[in-house]
TIZAMI-173086 format. One record per residue (C-alpha): x, y, z; residue number from 1; residue in three letters. Coordinates in pm, 1 decimal, always signed. Example, Ala and Ser with C-alpha at 12.3 -4.5 7.8 and 13.67 -1.06 7.14 Angstrom:
BEGIN
<r xx="+1230.0" yy="-450.0" zz="+780.0" nr="1" rest="ALA"/>
<r xx="+1367.0" yy="-106.0" zz="+714.0" nr="2" rest="SER"/>
//
This chain:
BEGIN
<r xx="-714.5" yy="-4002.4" zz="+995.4" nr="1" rest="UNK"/>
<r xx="-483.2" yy="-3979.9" zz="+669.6" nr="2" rest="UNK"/>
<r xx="-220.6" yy="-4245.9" zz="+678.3" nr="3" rest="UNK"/>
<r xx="+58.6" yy="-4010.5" zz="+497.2" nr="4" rest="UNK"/>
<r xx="+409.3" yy="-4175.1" zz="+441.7" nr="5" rest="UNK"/>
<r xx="+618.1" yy="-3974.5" zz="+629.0" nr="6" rest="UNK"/>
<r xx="+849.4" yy="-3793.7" zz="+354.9" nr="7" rest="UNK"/>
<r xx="+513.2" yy="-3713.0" zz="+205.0" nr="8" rest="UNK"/>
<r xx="+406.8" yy="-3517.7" zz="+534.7" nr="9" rest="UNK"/>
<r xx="+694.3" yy="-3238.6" zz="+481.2" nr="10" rest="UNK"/>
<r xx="+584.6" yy="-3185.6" zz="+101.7" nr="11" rest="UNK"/>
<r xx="+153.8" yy="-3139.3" zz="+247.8" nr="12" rest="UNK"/>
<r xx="+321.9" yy="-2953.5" zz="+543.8" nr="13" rest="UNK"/>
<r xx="+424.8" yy="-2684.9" zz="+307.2" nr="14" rest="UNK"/>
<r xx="+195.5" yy="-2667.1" zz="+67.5" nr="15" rest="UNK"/>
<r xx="-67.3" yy="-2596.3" zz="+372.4" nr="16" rest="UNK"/>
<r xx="+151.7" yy="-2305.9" zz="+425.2" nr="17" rest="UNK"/>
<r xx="+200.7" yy="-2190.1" zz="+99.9" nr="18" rest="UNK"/>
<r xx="-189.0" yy="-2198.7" zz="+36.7" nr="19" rest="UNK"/>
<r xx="-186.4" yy="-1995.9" zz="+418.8" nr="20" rest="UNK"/>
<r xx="+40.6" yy="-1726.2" zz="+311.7" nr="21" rest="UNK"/>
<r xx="-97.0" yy="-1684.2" zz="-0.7" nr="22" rest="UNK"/>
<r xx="-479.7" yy="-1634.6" zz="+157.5" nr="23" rest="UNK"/>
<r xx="-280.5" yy="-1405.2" zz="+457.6" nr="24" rest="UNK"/>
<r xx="-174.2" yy="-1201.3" zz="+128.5" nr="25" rest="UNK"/>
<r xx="-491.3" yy="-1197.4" zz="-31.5" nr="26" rest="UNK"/>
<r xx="-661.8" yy="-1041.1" zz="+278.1" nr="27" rest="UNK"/>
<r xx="-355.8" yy="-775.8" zz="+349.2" nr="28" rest="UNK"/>
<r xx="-421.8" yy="-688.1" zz="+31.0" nr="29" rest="UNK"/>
<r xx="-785.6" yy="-617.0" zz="+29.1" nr="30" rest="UNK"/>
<r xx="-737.5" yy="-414.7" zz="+316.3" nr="31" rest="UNK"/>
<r xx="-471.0" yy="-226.6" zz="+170.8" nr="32" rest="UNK"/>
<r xx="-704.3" yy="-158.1" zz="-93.8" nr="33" rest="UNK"/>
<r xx="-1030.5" yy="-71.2" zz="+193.8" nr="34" rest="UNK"/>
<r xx="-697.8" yy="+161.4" zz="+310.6" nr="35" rest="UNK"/>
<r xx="-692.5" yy="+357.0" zz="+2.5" nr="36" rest="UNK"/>
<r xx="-1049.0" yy="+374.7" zz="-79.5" nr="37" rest="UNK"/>
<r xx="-1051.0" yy="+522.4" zz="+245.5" nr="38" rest="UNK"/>
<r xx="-832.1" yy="+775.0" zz="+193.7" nr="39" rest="UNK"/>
<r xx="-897.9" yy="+873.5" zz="-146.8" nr="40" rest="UNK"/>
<r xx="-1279.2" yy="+928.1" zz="+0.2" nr="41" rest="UNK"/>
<r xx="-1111.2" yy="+1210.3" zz="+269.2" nr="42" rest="UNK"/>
<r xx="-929.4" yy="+1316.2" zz="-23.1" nr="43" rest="UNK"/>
<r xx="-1180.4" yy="+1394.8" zz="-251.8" nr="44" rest="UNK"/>
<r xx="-1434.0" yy="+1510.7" zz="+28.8" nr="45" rest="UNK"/>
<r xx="-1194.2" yy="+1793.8" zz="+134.6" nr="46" rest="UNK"/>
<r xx="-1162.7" yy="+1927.4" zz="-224.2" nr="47" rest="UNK"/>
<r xx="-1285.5" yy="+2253.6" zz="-258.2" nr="48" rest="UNK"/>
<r xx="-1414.1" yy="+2392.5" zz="-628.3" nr="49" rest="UNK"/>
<r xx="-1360.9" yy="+2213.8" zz="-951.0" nr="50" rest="UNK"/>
<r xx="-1048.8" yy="+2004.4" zz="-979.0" nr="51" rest="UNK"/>
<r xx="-978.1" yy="+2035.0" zz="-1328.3" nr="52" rest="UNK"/>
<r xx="-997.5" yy="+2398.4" zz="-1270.5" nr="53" rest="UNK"/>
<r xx="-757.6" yy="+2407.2" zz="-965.8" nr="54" rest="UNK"/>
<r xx="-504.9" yy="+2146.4" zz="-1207.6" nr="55" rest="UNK"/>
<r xx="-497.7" yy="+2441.3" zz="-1514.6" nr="56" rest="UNK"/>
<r xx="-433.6" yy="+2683.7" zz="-1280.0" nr="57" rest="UNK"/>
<r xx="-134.4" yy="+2526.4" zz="-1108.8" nr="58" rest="UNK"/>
<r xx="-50.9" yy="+2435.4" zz="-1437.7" nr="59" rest="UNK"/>
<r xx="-88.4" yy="+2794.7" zz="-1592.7" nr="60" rest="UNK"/>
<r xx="+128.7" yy="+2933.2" zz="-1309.0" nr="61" rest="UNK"/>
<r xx="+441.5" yy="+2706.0" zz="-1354.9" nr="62" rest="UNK"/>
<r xx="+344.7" yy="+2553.9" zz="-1042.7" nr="63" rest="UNK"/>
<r xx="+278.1" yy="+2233.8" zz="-1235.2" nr="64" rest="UNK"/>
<r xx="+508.0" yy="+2161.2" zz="-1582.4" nr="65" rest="UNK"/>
<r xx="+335.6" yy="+2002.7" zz="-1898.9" nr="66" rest="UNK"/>
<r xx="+493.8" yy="+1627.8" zz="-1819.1" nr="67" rest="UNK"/>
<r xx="+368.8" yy="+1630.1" zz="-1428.2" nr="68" rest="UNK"/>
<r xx="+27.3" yy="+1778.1" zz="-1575.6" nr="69" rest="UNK"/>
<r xx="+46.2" yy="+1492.5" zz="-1853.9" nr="70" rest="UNK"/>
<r xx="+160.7" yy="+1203.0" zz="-1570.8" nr="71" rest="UNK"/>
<r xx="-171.9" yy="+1322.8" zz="-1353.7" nr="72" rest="UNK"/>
<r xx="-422.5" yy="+1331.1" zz="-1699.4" nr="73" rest="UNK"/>
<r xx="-291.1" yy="+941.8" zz="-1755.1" nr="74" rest="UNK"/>
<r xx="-359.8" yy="+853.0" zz="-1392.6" nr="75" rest="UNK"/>
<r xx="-702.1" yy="+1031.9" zz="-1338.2" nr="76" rest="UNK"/>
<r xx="-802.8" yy="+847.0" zz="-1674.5" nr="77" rest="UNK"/>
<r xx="-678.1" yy="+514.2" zz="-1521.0" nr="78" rest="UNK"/>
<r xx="-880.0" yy="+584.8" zz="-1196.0" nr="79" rest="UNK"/>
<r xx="-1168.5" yy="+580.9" zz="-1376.9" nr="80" rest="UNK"/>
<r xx="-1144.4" yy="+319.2" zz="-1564.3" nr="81" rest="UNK"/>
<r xx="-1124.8" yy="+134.8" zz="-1246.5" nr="82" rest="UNK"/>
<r xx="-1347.1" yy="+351.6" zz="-1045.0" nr="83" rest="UNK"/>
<r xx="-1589.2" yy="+496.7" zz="-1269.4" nr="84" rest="UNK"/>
<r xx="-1857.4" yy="+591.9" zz="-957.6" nr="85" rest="UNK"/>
<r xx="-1618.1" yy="+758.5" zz="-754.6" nr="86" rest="UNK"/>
<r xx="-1546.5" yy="+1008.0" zz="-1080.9" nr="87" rest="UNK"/>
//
C-alpha cells in the first residue's frame, strides 16, 4: 500500500473524482450522441419524397421565410460535414 501523508490524501481524493466525473461525462455524452443518432435515423426513415423538394415548397408558400430557409441550408451543410453517410 501507498504511504500518502495525510494532507496529500484530500488533494488524490479529489483528483480521483475529478478524473470520475469527467469519464461519467464522457459516457453521458456518447449516449446523448447514440440518443440523437437514434432519432435522427426515425427522422429521416419517416420522410416521405425528396426533402429539398418538400423545403422549396414550404418555402415557396410563406410557410418557411428566406432567413429560417437560410438557418436550415447552414445546418444541413454542417450535418454533413459531420455525417457525410447518413446524407
Amino acid at each position: 500500500m501507498f504511504n500518502f501523508p495525510n494532507n496529500n490524501m484530500g488533494n488524490i481524493s479529489n483528483v480521483i473524482n475529478s478524473l470520475m466525473g469527467n469519464i461519467n461525462n464522457v459516457i453521458n455524452s456518447l449516449g446523448g450522441a447514440t440518443q440523437m443518432m437514434q432519432q435522427f435515423n426515425q427522422f429521416k426513415n419517416n420522410l416521405q419524397g425528396d426533402p429539398r423538394l418538400q423545403v422549396q415548397n414550404l418555402l415557396n408558400s410563406g410557410q418557411m421565410n428566406q432567413n429560417q430557409y437560410s438557418q436550415l441550408l447552414s445546418l444541413a451543410q454542417t450535418l454533413n460535414q459531420m455525417m457525410p453517410r447518413y446524407f
